[in-house]
N, C-alpha and C positions, 0 to 999 in steps of 0.2 A: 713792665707788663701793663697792657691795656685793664683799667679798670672800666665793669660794667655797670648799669644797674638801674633799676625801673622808676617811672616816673609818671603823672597823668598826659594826657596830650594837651599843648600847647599850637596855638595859629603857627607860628612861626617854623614848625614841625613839618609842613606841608611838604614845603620843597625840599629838603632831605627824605624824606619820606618815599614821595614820589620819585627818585630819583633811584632809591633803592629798591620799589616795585621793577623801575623801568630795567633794574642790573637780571633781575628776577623773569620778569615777560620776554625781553628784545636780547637773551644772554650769545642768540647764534645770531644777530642782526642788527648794527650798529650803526647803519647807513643812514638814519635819518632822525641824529639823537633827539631832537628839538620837538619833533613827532611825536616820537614816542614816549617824552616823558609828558605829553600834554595826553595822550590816553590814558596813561597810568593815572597821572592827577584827576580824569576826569572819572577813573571808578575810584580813586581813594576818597573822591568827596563824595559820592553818592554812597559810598559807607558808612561815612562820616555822617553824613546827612542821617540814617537809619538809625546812627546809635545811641547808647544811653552812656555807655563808658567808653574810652579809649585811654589807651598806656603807653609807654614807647618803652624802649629800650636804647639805654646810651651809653656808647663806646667814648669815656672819656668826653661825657658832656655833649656828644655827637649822636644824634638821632639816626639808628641805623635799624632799627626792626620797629612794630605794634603788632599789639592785638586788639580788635575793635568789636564790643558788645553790643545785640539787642538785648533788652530786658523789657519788652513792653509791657508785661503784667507785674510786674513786680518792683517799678519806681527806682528810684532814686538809689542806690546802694549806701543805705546806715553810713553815714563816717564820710563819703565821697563827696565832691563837689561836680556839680552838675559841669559836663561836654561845654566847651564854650559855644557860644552865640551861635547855632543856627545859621540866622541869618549873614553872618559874617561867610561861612561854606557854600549858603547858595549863591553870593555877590559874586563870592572867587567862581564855583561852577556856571555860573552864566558867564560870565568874559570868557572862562576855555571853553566853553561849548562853541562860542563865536568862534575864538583861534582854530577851535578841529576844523568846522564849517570853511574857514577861508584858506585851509592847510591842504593840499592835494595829497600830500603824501599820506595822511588821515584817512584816507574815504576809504581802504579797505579793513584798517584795524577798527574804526568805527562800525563797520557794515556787523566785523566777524564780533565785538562785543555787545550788539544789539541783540544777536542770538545767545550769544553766555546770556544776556539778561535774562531774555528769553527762556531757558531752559534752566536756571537756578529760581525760576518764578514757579516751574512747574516741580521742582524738586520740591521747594518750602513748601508747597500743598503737599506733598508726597511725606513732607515729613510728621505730618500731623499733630502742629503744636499745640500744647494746652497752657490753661491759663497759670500753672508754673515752669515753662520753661524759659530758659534764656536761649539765643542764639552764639556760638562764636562767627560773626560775620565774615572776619578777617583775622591770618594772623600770619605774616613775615616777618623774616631777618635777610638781610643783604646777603646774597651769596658766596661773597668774599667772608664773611665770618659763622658760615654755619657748619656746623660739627663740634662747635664749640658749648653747644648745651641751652644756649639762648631762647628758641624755641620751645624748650621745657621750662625754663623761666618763665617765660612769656605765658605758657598754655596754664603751667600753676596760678599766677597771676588772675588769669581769663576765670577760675574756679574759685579763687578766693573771692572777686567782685560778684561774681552769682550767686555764692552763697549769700553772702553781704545781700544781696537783693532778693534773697526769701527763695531762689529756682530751686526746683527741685531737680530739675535733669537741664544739661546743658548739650544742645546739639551743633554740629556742622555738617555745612553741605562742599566737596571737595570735588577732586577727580584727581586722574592719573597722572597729570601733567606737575601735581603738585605733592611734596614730600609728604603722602598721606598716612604711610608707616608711622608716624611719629604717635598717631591715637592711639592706634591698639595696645602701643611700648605702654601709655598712660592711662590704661583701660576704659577706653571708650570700645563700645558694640558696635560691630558695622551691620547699622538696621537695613542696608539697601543697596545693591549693585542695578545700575543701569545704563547698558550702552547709548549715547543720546549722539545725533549728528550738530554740531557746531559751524556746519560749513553756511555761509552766507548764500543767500538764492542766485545769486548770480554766477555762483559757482558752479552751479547743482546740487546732486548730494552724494554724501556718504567720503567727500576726503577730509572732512576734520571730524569724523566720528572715534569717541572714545568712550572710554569708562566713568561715571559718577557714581559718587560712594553720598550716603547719607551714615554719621556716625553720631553717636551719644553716650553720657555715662550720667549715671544716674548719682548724683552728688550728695543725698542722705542718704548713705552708704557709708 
C-alpha cells in the first residue's frame, strides 16, 4: 500500500510538481508534453513567488500534490520555516519565460494564461481582503490519485498554517474547471459566482467563458 504524507516545499519539488499540474491542465491534450509542462511551471512559480507557505504531499517520498499560501498580513507562521529563497523561483522563472518565448507551441497557452491572470487579478479585488486574511493560492493532487482523500489533507494542512499565522478567515479564488466541490464538503462559503470570458483577443470573445467562484471559511469558528 502507498504510503502518504505532508511535508514543507522543497527546490527540488519543482519538476514533479509541475509535471502533476501539466497531468491536471493538458489531461485531453498530450501533444506537446515539453510545452506544456513549461506553462504549468511557469504559473507554479509565480505562486510560489506570492507565497508565504507551501506543502507538498508524497506518495511514498514522491511529490505528487501542494498547497501554496499567502499570508501577507500575518508573517511567518509560529513554528514554520520560511519558503525557500525567492530568488532561487525567480532565476528558475526567468530561464522558462525565455524557453515559452522561443517555444511555438507556447504562444497560445501563454496568450489564454495572461487572461486567467488577468481575471484572477480582478477577482482578489472582488474578494476584499483584510488585514487578517490568508489566501489559498493553489492547491492540487495529480489526477491519477485523487479520490483518495489527499486534497482534504492538503486543504486541513492549508488551515492549520493560517491559523498558525494569526488569519482569521482564509479564502480562494477557483472556477468550474477545477474540483471546487471539495470547499463547501469543508465548509467554506461561496461569497461570489461570476461568469468571466478567458478567451485570448485574438480569438475574440465569449469561447472560453465560464464560471468563477470566490469561497471562504472563517477559521475562529
Amino acid at each position: 500500500m502507498p504510503v502518504f504524507n505532508l511535508r514543507e516545499f522543497l527546490l527540488e519539488d519543482i519538476e514533479p510538481l509541475s509535471l502533476a499540474l501539466s497531468r491536471i491542465w493538458f489531461c485531453y491534450d498530450q501533444e506537446h508534453p515539453h510545452s506544456e509542462r513549461r506553462l504549468c511551471l511557469n504559473y507554479l512559480l509565480s505562486c510560489l513567488i506570492k507565497a508565504d507557505s507551501a506543502w507538498v504531499c508524497l506518495q511514498d517520498d514522491k511529490p505528487v500534490g501542494a498547497t501554496i499560501l499567502s499570508l501577507p498580513w500575518c508573517g511567518q507562521p509560529a513554528g514554520e520555516t520560511a519558503l525557500c529563497d525567492k530568488t532561487d523561483l525567480r532565476a528558475l522563472q526567468k530561464q522558462n519565460s525565455k524557453d515559452i518565448a522561443a517555444d511555438p507551441h507556447c504562444s497560445a497557452g501563454s496568450a489564454y494564461e495572461q487572461c486567467y491572470q488577468q481575471n484572477y487579478a480582478i477577482l482578489r479585488n472582488l474578494a476584499q481582503a483584510q488585514e487578517s486574511d490568508g489566501e489559498l493560492i493553489l492547491l492540487f493532487v495529480d489526477p491519477t490519485l485523487q479520490g483518495q482523500g489527499l486534497g482534504r489533507m492538503l486543504l486541513a494542512k492549508s488551515e492549520e498554517i493560517a491559523r498558525k499565522g494569526k488569519a482569521q478567515r482564509l479564502y480562494l479564488l477557483t472556477d468550474e474547471n477545477c474540483n471546487y466541490g471539495i470547499y463547501p464538503h469543508a465548509g467554506y462559503r461561496l461569497r461570489l459566482q461570476q461568469k468571466m470570458d478567458f478567451t485570448p483577443p485574438a480569438e475574440g470573445k465569449g469561447k472560453w467563458a465560464f464560471n468563477t467562484f470566490i469561497f471562504d471559511k472563517d477559521l475562529s469558528l
